[in-house]
PAZAPA-4460 file (N, C-alpha, C; in steps of 0.05 Angstrom, whole numbers, plus 32768, in hexadecimal, padded with zeros to 4 digits):
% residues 289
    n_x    n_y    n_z   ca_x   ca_y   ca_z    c_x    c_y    c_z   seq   type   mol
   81DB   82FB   8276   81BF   8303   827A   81AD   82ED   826E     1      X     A
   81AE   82E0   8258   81A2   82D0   8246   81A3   82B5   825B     2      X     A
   81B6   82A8   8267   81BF   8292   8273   81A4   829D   828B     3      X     A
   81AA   82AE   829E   8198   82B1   82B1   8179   82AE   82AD     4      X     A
   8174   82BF   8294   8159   82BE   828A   814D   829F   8287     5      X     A
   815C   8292   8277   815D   826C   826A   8153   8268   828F     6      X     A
   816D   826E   829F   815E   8256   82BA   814A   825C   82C4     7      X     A
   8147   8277   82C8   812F   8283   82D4   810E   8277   82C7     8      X     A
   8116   8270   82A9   80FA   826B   82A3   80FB   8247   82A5     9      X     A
   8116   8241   82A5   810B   8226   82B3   8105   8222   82C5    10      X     A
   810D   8230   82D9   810A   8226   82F4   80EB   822F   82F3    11      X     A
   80D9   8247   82E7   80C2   824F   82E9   80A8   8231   82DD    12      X     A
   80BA   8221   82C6   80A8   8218   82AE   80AB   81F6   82C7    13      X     A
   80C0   81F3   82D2   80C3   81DB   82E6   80B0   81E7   8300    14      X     A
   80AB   81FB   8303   809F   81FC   8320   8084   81F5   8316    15      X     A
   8073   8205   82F7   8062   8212   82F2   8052   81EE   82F0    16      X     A
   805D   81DD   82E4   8060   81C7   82DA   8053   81B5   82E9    17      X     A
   8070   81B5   82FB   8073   81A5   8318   8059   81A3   8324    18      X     A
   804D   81BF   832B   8038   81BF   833D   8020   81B3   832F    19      X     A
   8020   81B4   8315   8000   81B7   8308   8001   819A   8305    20      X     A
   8020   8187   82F5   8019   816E   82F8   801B   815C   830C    21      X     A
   802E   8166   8316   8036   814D   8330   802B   8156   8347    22      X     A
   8026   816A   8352   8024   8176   836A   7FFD   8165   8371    23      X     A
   7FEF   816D   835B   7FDA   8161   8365   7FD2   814A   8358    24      X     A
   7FD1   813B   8343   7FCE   8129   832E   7FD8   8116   8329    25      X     A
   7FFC   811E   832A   8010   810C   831A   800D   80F3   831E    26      X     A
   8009   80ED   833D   8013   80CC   8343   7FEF   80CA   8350    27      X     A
   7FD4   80D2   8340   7FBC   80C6   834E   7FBB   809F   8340    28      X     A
   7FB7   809D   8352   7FA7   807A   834B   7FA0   8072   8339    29      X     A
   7F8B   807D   8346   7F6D   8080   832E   7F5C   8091   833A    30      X     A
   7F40   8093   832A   7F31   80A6   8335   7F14   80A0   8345    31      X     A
   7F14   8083   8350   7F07   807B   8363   7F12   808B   837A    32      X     A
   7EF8   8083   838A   7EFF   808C   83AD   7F08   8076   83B6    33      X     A
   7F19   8076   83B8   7F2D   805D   83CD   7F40   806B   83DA    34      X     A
   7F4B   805B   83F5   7F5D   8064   840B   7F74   8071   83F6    35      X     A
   7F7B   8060   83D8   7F94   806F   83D2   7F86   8088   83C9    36      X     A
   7F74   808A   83C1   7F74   80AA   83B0   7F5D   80C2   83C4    37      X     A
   7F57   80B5   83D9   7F3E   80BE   83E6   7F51   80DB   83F3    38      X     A
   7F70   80DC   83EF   7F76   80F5   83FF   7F8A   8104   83E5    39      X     A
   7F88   811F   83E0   7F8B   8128   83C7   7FA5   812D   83D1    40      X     A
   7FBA   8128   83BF   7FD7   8136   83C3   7FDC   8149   83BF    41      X     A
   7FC4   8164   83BF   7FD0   8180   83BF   7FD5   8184   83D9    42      X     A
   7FC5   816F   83F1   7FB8   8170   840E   7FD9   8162   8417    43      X     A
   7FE7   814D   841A   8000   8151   8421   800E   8148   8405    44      X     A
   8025   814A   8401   8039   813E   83E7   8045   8127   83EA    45      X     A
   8050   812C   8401   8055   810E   840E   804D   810C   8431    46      X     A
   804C   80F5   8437   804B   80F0   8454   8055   80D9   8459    47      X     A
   806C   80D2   8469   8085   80C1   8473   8066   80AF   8489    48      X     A
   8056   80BA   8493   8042   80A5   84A5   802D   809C   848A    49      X     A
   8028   80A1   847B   8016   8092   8460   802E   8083   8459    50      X     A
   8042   8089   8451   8051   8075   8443   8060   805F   8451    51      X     A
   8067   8060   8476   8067   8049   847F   8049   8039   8487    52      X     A
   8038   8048   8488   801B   803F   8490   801D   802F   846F    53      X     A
   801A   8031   845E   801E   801E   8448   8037   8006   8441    54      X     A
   8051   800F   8445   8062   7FF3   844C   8052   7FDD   8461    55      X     A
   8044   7FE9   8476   803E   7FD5   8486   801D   7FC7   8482    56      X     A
   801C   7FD1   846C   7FFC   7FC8   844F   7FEB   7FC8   8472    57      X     A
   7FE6   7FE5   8477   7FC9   7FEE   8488   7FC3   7FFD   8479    58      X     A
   7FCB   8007   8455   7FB3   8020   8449   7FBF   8016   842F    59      X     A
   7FB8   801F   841C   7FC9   8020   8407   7FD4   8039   8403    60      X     A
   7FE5   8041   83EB   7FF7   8055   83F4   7FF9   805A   83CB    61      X     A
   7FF9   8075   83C4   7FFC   807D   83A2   8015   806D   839E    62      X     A
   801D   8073   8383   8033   806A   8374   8040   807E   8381    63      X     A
   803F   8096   837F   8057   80AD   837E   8060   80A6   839D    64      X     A
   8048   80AA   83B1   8052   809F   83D1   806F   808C   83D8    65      X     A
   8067   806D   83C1   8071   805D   83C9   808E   8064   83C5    66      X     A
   8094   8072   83A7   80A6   8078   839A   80BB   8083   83AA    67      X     A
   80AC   80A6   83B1   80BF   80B4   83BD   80C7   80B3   83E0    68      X     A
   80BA   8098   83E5   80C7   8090   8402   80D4   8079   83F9    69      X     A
   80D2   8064   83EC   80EC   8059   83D7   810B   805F   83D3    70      X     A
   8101   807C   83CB   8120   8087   83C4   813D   8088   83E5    71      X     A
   8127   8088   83FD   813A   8091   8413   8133   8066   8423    72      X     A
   8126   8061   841A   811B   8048   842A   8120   8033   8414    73      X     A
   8138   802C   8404   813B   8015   83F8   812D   7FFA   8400    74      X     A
   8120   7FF2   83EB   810D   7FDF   83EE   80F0   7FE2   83F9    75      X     A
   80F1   7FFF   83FF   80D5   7FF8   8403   80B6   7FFE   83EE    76      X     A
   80CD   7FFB   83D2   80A8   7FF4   83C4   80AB   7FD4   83C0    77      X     A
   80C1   7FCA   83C3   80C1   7FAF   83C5   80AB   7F9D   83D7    78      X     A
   80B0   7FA2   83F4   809F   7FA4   8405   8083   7FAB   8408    79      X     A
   807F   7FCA   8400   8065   7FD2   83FA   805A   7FB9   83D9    80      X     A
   8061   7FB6   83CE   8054   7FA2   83B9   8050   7F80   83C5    81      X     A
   8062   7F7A   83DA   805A   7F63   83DD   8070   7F4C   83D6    82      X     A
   8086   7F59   83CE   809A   7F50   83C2   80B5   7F4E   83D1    83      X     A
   80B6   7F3E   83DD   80CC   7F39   83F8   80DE   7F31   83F3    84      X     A
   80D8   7F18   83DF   80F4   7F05   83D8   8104   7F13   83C6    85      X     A
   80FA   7F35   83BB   8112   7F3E   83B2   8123   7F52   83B7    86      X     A
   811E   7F4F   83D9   812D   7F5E   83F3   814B   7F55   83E6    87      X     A
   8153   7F39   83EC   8170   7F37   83EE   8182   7F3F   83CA    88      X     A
   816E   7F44   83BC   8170   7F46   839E   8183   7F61   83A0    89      X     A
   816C   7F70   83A5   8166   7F91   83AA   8186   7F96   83BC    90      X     A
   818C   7F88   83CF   819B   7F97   83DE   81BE   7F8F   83D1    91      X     A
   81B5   7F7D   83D3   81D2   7F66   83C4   81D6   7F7E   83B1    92      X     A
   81C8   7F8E   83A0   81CF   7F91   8383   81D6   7FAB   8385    93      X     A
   81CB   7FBF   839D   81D8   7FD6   83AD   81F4   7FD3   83B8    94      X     A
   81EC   7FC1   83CC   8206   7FC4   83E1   821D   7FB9   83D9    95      X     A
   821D   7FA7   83CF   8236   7F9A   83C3   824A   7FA5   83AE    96      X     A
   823B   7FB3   8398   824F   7FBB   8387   825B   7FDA   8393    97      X     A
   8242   7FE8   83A8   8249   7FFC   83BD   8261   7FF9   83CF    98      X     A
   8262   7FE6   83D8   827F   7FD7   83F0   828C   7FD4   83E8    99      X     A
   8292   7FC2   83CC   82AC   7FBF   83B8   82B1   7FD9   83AF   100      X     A
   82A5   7FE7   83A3   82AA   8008   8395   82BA   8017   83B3   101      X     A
   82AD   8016   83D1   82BC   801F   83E1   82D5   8016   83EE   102      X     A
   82D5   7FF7   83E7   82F3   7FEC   83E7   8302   7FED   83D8   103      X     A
   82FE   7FF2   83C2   830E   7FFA   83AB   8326   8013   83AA   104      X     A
   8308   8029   83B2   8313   8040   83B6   832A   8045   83D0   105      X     A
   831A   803F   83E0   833D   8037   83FB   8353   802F   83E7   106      X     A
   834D   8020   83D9   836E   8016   83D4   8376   801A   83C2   107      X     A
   8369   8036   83B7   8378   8044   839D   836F   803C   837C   108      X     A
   8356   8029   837C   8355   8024   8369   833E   8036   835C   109      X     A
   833F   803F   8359   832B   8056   834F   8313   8050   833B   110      X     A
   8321   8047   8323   8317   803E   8306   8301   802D   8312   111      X     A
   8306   8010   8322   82FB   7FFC   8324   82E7   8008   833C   112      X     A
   82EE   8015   834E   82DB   8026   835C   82C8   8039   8351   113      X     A
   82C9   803F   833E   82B5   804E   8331   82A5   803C   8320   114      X     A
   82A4   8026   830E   829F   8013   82FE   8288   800B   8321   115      X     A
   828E   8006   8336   827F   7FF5   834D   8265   800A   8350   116      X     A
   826D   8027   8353   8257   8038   835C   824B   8032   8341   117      X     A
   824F   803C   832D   8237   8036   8315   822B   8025   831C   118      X     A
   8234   8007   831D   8226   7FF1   831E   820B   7FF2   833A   119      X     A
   8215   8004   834B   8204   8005   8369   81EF   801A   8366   120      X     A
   81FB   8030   8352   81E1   803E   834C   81CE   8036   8336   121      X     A
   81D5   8024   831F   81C7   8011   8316   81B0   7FFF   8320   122      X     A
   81C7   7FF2   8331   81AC   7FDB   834A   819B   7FF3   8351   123      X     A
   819B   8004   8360   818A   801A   8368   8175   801C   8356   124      X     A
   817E   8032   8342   8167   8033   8330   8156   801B   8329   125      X     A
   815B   7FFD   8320   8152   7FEA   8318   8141   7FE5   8330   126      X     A
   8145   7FEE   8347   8139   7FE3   835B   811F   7FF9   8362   127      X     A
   8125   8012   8357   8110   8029   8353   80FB   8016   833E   128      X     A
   8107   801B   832D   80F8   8009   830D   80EA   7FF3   8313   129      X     A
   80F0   7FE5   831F   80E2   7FC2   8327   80CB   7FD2   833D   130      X     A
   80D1   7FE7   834F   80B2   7FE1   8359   80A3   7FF6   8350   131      X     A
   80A6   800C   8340   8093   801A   832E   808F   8007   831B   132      X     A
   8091   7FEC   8315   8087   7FD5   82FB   8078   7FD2   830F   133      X     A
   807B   7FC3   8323   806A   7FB1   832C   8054   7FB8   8340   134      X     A
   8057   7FD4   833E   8039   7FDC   8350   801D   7FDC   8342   135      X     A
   800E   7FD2   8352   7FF3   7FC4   834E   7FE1   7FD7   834E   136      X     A
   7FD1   7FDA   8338   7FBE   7FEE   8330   7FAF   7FEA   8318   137      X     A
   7F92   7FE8   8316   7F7B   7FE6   8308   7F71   7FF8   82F6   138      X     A
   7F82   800D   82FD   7F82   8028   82E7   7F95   8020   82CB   139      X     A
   7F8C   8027   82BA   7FA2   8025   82A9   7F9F   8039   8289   140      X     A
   7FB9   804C   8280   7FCA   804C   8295   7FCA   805E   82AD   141      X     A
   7FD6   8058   82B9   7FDB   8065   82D6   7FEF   8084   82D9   142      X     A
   7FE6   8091   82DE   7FF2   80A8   82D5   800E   80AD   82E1   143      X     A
   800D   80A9   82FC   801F   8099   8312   803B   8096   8307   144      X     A
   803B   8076   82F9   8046   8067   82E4   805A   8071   82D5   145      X     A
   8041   807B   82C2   804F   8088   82AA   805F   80A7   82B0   146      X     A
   8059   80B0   82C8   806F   80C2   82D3   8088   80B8   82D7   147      X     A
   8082   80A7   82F2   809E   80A1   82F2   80AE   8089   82E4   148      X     A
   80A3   807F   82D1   80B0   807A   82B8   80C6   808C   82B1   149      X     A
   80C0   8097   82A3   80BF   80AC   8292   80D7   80BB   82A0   150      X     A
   80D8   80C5   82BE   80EA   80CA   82D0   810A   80BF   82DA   151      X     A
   8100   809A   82D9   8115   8087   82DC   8125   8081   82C3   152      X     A
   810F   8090   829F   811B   807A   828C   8107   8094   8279   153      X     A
   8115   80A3   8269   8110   80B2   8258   8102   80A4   823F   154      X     A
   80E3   80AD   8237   80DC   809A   8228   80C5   807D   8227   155      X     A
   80D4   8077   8241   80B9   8062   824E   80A2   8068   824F   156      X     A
   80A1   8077   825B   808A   8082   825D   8078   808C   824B   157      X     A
   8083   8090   8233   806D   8095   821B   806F   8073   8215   158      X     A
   8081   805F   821A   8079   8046   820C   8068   803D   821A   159      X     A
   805F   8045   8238   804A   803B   8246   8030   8040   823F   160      X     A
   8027   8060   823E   801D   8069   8225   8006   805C   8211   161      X     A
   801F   8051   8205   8020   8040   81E6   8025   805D   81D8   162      X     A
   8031   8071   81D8   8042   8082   81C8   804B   8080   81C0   163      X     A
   8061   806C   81B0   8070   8065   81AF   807F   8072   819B   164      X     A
   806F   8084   818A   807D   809D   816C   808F   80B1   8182   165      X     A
   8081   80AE   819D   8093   80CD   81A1   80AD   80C7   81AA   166      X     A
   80B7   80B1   81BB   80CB   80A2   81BD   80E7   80AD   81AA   167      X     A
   80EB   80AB   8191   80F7   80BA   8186   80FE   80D9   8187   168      X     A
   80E7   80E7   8185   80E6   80FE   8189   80F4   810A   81A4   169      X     A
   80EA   80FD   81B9   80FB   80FD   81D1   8119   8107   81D0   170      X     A
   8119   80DD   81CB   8136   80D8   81D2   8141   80E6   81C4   171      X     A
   8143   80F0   81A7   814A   8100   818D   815B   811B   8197   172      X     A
   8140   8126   81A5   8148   813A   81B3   815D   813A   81C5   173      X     A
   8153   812C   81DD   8172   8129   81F1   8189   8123   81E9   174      X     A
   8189   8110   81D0   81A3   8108   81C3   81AF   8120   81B6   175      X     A
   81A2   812E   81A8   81A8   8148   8195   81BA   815A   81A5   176      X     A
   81A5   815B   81C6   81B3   8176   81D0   81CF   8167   81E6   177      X     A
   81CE   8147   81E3   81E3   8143   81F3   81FF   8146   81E2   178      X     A
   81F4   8140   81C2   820D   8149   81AD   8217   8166   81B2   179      X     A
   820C   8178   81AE   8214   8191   81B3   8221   8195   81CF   180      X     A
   8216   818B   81E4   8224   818B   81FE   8242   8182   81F6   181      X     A
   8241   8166   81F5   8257   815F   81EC   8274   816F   81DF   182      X     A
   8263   8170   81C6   827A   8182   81B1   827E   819D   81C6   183      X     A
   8268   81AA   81CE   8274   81C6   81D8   8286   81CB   81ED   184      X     A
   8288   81AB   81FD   8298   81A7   821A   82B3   819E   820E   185      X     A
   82B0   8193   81FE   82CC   818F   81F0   82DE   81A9   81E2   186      X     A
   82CA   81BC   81D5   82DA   81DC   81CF   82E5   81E7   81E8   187      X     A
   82CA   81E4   81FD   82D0   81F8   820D   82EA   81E7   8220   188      X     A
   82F2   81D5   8222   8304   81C5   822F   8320   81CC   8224   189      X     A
   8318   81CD   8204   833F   81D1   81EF   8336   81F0   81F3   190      X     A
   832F   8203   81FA   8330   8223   81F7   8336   822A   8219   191      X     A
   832A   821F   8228   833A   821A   824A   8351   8210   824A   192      X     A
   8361   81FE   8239   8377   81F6   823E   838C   820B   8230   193      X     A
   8378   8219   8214   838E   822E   8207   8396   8245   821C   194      X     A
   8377   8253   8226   8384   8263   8234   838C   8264   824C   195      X     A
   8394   8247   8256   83A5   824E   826B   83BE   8249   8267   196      X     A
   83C8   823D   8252   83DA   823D   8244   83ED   825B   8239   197      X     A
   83D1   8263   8227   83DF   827D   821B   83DE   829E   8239   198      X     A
   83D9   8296   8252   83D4   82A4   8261   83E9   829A   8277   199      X     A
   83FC   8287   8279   8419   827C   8282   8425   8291   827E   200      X     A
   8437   8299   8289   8449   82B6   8287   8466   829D   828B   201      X     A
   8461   8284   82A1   847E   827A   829E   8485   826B   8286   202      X     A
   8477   8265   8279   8478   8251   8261   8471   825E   8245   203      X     A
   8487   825E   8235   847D   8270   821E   846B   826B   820F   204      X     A
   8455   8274   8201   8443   8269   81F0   8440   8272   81D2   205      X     A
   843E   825F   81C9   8446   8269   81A6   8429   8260   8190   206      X     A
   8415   8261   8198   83FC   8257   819A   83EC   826F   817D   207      X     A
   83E0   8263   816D   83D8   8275   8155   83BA   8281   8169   208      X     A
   83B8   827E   8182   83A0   828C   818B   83A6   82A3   81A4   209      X     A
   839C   82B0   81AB   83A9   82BF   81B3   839B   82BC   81D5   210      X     A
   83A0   82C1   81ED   8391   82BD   8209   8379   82CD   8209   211      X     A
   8376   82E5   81FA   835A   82F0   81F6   8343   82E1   81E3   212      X     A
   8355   82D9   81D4   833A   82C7   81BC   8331   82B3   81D1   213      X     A
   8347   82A1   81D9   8340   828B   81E8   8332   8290   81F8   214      X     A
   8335   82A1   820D   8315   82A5   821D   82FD   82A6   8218   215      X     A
   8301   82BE   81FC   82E2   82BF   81EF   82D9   82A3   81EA   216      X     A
   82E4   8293   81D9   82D7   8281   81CC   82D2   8267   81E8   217      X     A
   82E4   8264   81F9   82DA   8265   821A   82C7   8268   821C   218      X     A
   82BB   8273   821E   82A9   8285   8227   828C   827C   8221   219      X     A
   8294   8284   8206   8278   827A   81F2   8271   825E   81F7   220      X     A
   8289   824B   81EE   827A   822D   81F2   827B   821F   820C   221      X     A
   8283   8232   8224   826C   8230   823C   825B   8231   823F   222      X     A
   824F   824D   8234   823F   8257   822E   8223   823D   8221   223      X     A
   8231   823A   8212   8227   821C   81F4   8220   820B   8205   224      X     A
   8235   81F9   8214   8238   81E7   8220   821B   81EF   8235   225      X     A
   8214   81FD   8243   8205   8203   8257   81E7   8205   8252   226      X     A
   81DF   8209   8237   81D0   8207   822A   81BE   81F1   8222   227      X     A
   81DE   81DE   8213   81D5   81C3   820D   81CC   81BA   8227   228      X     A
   81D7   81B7   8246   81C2   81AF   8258   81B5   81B4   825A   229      X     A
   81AB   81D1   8262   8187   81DD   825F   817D   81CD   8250   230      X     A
   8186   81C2   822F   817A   81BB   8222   816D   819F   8221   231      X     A
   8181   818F   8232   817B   8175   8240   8168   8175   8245   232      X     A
   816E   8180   8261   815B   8184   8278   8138   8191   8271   233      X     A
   8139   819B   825B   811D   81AF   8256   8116   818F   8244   234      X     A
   811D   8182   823C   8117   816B   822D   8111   815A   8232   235      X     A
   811E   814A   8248   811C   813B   8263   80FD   8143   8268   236      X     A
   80FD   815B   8278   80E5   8160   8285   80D1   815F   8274   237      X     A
   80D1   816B   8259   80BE   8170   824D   80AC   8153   824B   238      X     A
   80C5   813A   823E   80B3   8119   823B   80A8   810F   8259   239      X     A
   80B4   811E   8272   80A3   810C   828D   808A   8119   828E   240      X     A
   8085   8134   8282   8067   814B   8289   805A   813F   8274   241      X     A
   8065   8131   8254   8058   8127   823E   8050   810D   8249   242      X     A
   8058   80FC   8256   8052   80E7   825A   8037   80E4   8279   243      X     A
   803B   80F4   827E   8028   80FE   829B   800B   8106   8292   244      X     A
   8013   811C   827C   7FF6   8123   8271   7FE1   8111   8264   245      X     A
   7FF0   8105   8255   7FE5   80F2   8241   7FE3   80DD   8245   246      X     A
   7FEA   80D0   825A   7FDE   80BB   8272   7FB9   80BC   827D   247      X     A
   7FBA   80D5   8284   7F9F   80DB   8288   7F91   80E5   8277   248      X     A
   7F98   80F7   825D   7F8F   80EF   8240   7F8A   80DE   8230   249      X     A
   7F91   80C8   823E   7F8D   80AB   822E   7F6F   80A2   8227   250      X     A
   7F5F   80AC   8241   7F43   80A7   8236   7F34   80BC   822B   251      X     A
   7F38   80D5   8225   7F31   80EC   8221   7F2A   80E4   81FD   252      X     A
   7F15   80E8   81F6   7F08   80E2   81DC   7EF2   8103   81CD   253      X     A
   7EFF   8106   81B0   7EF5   8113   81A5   7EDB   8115   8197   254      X     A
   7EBF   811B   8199   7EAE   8110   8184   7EB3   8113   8169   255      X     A
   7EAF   80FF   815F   7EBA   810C   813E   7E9F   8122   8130   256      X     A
   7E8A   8126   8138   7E7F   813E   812D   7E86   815B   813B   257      X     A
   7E9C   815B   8133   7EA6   817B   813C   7E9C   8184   8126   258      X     A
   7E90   81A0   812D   7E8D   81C2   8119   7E94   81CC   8131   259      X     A
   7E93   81E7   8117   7EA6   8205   811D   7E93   821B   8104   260      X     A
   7E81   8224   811B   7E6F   8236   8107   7E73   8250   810B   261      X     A
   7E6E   8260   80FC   7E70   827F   80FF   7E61   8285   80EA   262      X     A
   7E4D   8299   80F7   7E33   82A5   80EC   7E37   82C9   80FC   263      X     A
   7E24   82CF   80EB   7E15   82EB   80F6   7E0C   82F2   8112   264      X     A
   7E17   8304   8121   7E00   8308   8133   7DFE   8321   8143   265      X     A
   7DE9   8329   8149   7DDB   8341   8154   7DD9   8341   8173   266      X     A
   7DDC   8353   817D   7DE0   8357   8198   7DD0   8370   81A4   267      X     A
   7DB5   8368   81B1   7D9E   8379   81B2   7DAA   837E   81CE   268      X     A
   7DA8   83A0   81CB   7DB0   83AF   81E5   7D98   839F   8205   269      X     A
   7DA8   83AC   8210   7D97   83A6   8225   7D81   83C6   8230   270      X     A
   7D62   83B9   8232   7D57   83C7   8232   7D4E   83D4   8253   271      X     A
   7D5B   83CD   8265   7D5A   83DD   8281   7D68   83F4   8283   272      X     A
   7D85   83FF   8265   7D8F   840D   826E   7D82   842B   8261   273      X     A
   7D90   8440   8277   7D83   845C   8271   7D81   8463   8254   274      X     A
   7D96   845D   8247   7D97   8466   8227   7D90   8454   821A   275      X     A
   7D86   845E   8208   7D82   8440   81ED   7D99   843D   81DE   276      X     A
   7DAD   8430   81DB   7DBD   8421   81CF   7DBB   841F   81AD   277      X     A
   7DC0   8419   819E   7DBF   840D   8182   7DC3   83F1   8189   278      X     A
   7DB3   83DF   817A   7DC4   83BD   817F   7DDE   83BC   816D   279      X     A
   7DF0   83A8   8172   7E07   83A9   8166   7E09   8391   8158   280      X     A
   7E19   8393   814D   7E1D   837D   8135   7E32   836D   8135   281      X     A
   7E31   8351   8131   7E54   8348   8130   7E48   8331   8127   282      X     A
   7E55   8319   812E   7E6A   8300   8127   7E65   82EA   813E   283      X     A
   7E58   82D5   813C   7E56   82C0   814E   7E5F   82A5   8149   284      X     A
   7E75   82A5   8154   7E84   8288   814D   7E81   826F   8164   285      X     A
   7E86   825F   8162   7E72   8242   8172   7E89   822B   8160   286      X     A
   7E8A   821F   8176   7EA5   8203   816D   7E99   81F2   8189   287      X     A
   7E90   81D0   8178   7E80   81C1   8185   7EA4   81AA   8187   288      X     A
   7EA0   81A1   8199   7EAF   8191   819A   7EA6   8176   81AF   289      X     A
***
């Protein structure tokens, strides 16, 4: 019951999130009227004709645009920035260790085939990363940016910022709850192996635990284990929504003559109505900011 409750309010706190920062804001420009910001992204989220009408530089096109037609169109924030000569970079650094990893795997080598995909989803991302650096924008910072920073590379994004105290705090966190993941996948891994062990009927078992304990405690640091991801993941998200907000809080300034007064005050009936009233009495508080 508790496990269901945990997703349910993530999936509520990711939708609730989602919409308020990214859906209309996350990836704006800036806040001139120009072709990139002149059409609000609550109006479409994406459009596949804005984002080739921008590879072929007839409009300009947001950060988030370029990005999330990027992901299916390798190379094309390369392109959209103006940056050609690092077509054969970009692809060399995909396809190659991709083709070796799938010749590998034909011929049984597994280890060395998995070592290739890393390296191909590496080039990938780096190749995400190189054109969210190098997109050109007069805003600064860019709210854009410091999202998908933050998205590609846990953290960046507050160093974009200039945050740079929370950085710790962050990573701290994700590290903390990947320990616990850890340790609890490792119980729950030696308590799966006991009880299928002590639950063998052909193989005798002479085990100081018994196939009922072993489940329970099963159980639990699944349970644990499942957790510590929520706990990732709620952490994760929390530094890309921290880094989004406070991008566009960057210029947001306090006067330093704040008060916070509270005085007396009277509250004279209103005199159109049939009865006469008593005036009432209370409390008027006022905070200048």
């Amino acid at each position: 019951m508790m496990k269901k409750f945990l997703v349910t309010l993530l999936f509520v706190l990711f939708a609730a999130g989602a919409s308020a920062q990214f859906r209309s804001e996350a990836f704006q420009q800036s806040y001139n009227d120009d072709k990139a910001t002149s059409k609000d992204s609550t109006d479409v989220l994406f459009s596949f004709k804005d984002y080739f009408a921008g590879l072929s530089h007839k409009n300009e096109i947001k950060i988030g645009t370029m990005f999330a037609g990027s992901l299916l169109c390798i190379g094309g924030e390369q392109i959209y920035n103006r940056q050609y000569w690092k077509l054969p970079i970009v692809y060399s650094a995909i396809l190659a260790p991709l083709g070796t990893g799938i010749y590998l795997n034909t011929q049984g080598r597994h280890e060395g085939a998995k070592y290739c995909f890393i390296g191909a989803g590496l080039g990938y991302w780096a190749t995400l990363m190189d054109g969210v650096a190098s997109y050109k924008s007069d805003t600064y910072p860019l709210p854009g940016r410091a999202t998908l920073y933050s998205l590609l590379l846990p953290g960046l994004g507050q160093a974009y910022n200039g945050e740079y105290w929370k950085i710790p705090i962050y990573l701290g966190g994700m590290g903390a709850a990947y320990y616990f993941y850890n340790t609890n996948n490792i119980n729950y891994q030696r308590y799966r192996r006991i009880y299928k062990e002590a639950s063998n009927k052909d193989v005798p078992y002479t085990g100081p635990i018994t196939s009922e304990q072993a489940l329970y405690y099963r159980d639990v640091f699944r349970r644990y284990r499942d957790y510590s991801v929520l706990a990732i993941a709620l952490v994760y998200l929390l530094q890309v929504i921290d880094a989004n907000v406070f991008s566009y809080m960057h210029d947001f300034e306090i006067v330093d003559d704040m008060a916070f007064e509270v005085k007396p005050a009277v509250i004279m009936p209103d005199t159109q109505l049939a009865f006469n009233p008593a005036p009432a009495f209370g409390v008027s508080v006022g905070f200048r900011f």
